[in-house]
Every structure is written in C-alpha cells, then in structure tokens.
N, C-alpha and C positions, 0 to 999 in steps of 0.2 A: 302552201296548201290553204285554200279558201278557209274562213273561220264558220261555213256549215258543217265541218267536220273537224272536231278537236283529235290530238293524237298522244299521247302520255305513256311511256315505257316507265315505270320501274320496277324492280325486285325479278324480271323475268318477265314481268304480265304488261302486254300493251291494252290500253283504252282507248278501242275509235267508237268517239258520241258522235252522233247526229246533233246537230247544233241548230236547225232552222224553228224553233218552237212554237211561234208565230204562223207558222206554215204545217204545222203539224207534223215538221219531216219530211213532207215531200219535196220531191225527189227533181229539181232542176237540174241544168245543165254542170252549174260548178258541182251541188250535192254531188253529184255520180262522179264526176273527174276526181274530185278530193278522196273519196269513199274507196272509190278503184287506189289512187293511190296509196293510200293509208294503209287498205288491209294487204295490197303489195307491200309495204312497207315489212308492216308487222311479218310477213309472211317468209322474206327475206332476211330479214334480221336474227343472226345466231342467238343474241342475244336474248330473246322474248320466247320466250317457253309455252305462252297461252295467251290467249288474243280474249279481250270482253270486248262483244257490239253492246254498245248503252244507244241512249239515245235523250236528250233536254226536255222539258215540257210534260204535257199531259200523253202525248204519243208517241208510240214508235216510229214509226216509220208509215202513212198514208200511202205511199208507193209517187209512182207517176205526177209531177203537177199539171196539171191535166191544164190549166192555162196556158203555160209554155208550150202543152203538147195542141193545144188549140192553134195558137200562132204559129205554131211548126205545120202541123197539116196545112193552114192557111198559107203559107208560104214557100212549101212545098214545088221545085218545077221538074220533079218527076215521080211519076209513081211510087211509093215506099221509101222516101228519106226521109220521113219523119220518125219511121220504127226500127231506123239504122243505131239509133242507141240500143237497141236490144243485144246484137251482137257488138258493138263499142263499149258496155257499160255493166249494162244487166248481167249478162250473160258471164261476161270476165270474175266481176264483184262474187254472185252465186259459187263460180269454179274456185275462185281463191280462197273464200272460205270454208269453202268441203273437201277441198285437195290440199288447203296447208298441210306439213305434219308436222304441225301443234295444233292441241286441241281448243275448239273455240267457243267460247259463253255468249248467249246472246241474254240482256238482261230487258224483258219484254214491260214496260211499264203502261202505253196503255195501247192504243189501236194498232193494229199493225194488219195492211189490208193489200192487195197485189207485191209487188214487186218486195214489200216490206215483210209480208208472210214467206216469201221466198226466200228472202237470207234469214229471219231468221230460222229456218228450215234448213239452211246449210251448215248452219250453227252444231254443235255437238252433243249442247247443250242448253234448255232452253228454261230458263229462270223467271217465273212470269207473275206476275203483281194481281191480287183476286179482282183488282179493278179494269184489267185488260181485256182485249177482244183481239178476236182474228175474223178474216173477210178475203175468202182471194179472189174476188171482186172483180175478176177480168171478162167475163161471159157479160156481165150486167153494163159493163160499155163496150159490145161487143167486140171484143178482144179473144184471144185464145188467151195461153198458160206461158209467162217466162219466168226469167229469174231461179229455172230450174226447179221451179212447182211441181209441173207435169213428172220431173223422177223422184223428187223428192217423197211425194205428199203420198202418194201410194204406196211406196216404202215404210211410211209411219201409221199408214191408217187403214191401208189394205185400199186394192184397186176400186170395189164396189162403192165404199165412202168415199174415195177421193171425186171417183164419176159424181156421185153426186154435190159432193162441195165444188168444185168446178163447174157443173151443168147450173146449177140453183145457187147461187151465192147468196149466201148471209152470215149473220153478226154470229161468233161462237164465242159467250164467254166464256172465262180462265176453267171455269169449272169441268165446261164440257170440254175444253183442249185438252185438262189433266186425260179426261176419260180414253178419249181416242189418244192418247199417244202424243200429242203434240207442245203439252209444257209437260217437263222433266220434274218439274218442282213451282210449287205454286203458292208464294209467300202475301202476307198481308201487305197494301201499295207502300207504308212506309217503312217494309223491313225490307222492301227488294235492294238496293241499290247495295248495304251491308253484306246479304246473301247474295247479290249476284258474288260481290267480289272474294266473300268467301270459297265462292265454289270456284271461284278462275284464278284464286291465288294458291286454293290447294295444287290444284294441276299446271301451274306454274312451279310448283315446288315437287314435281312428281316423276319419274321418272322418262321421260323425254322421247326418249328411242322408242320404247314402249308403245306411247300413247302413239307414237307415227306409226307405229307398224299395225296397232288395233285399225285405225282409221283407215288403212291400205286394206286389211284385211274386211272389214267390214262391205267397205264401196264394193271389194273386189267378188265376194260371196253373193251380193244383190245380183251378181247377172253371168255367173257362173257354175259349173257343176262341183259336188262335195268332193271329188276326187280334184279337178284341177283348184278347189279351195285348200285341200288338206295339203298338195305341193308348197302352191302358196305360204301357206301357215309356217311352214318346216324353214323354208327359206329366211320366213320374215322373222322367226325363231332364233336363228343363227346367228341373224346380226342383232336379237336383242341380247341374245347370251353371251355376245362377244361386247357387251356395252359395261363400261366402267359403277352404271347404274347397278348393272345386275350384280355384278362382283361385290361392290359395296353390300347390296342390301344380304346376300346371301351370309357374309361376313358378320353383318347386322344380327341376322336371324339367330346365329351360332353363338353369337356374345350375348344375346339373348336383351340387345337394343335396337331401338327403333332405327330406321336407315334415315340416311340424307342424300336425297338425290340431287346431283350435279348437272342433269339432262346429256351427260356422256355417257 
C-alpha cells in the first residue's frame, strides 16, 4: 500500500489517513489505488467493527489533482479516459464506505472539496474541526457531481440546497455544515483527532449486527415505500434479535449492568 494512505486496526477500529499533506490530499493516481484498497480492507475484515477516514495536514481531502488530471486529458488518445477513474476509483471508494456494515467516522479537519466532500458524505458520521470547510467544487471546473454527491448530498440537505451547492460552489464553513446537516459534531481544530476517535471507538465497541442493519435500513428507506421499508425492518430485526449482541445486552439490562458488545 502506497505510504499516501496509512492503514491501522486496533481494538476493532481501523484508521485509513490520507497521507499526502504537502498536496493537500489530493487525490493522484496511487492516493485512490491505496484508498480503494484500504477501506476494502477495513471493509472485509471481520475483525474491525468501525472504520475512521482521517486524513495528515491542514486538509482533508482537496479531491482530484487536477495536475495529474491535466496531463491525463493531455494525453488522452480517446475520448473520456481520463474520467475513467470515476468508475475505477471514485466511484468504488464512495460505495465501500456507505455500503460497509460497520459504521464509518470521517474525522474532517480542514478542506474537503469534490471528490473529498463525497466520502466524507459516505461517512456515517461526520466529526468536523471549527476550522474546516466543504466546497463540492465540481461545476466551477466544469465537471458534474461524483464520488456519490449527487445521492448523497440531497439526502442530507434536501434536493433544493443541494441544486444550489452543486449549481453555485463555494466555501461552507463548519458552522454552516453543523446547520444544514452535513457535520454531525463540530469540535475545536485541536480536540478533533481525540473526538473523532472517541466517536469511532464507541462504535467500535457497539453492537455490530446492529449498526449493519441500521445502515441497510437507512440507504434502503431513501428510495423506497414505508410498507416495503417496514418488511424490510422486520427482517433486518430478526437477524439483530438472533445476534449474541442482543442476548447479551438484554441479560445486561435484567442484571441491571451495562452490556459488552462482541459485534456477534
């Protein structure tokens, strides 16, 4: 794995940083290979209960290096294979983060602007430093919406705000992200890195099944009717109540102690 992307499991919780600091996080060709890997990684591993996106430097994630993406157009000898990372890269990165099930922390410290507002939008959870910004910044180099913006971002802000953060791009500090929905929690820039990982070791220590079947449940609600959500529910119910989790914690409640969840 390229060293622009570090990868650290313990206690249940994986940490994939963005490592390129100097470059603000953006997003070259090894970034995205590493990145895709990593959070495959985490994603596959029984062992990792809750995934944290960090990221080195002053910013999150700038998106695109738009110099690589320069010489790529330039060298180009067909129509659109320079935006064939979209579906190789982009695209994969966004799904594995919102389709794990374990839940995922993105710990947003400071710009995070296309492709980088995108994951962290796939995130579940979004922990953000008062010195941060977002920018989804694809219109203003004429580009549309990847990285799974276009579903996400309206899901969090309602369609009318998103048309307009899409059509018009600009800078949204942490304040105005708290507002609209888009950071979760919004810590001073030197208590993020402690609270992110408070927040992704609780759910690391949480009950497992659980948190997968909220996450099913959720995506599945976004684009479905209350009756074929309420099926849903009853199903994804089944297998949490048949989960060693639930047993436990129900056992907990009667002894009148706190549970410990095993993520079975």
């Amino acid at each position: 794995m390229a060293d622009t992307v570090l990868y650290e499991a313990t206690d249940g919780l994986a940490t994939v940083t963005l490592n390129r600091p100097e470059a603000l996080n953006a997003l070259n060709l090894p970034t995205k290979e590493a990145l895709l890997a990593a959070v495959r990684r985490a994603a596959g591993d029984p062992g990792v209960r809750a995934v944290l996106l960090a990221a080195n430097g002053r910013a999150f994630c700038v998106g695109q290096d738009l110099g690589e993406h320069a010489d790529a157009l330039a060298g180009e000898r067909e129509a659109g294979a320079a935006m064939r990372t979209v579906a190789e890269h982009y695209g994969p990165i966004a799904r594995t983060l919102a389709e794990m099930p374990k839940p995922v922390v993105a710990a947003v410290n400071g710009p995070a602007a296309g492709a980088g507002l995108g994951f962290a939008l796939a995130a579940d959870y979004r922990v953000v430093a008062a010195g941060a910004s977002f920018n989804t910044a694809f219109a203003a180099i004429g580009l549309t919406a990847d990285s799974g913006l276009s579903w996400t971002l309206p899901r969090v802000v309602g369609p009318a705000r998103a048309a307009d953060l899409l059509l018009f791009p600009r800078r949204m500090d942490a304040a105005e992200a708290e507002r609209l929905g888009i950071a979760q929690r919004v810590v001073p820039d030197a208590e993020l890195p402690a609270a992110a990982r408070e927040v992704a070791g609780r759910l690391a220590a949480g009950p497992t099944v659980a948190y997968a079947a909220l996450k099913q449940a959720l995506a599945f609600a976004a684009e479905h009717s209350l009756a074929a959500t309420l099926d849903l529910e009853s199903r994804l119910q089944t297998t949490a109540g048949a989960s060693a989790d639930h047993r436990a914690a129900v056992a907990a409640f009667l002894a009148k102690e706190r549970p410990t969840f095993d993520g079975r």
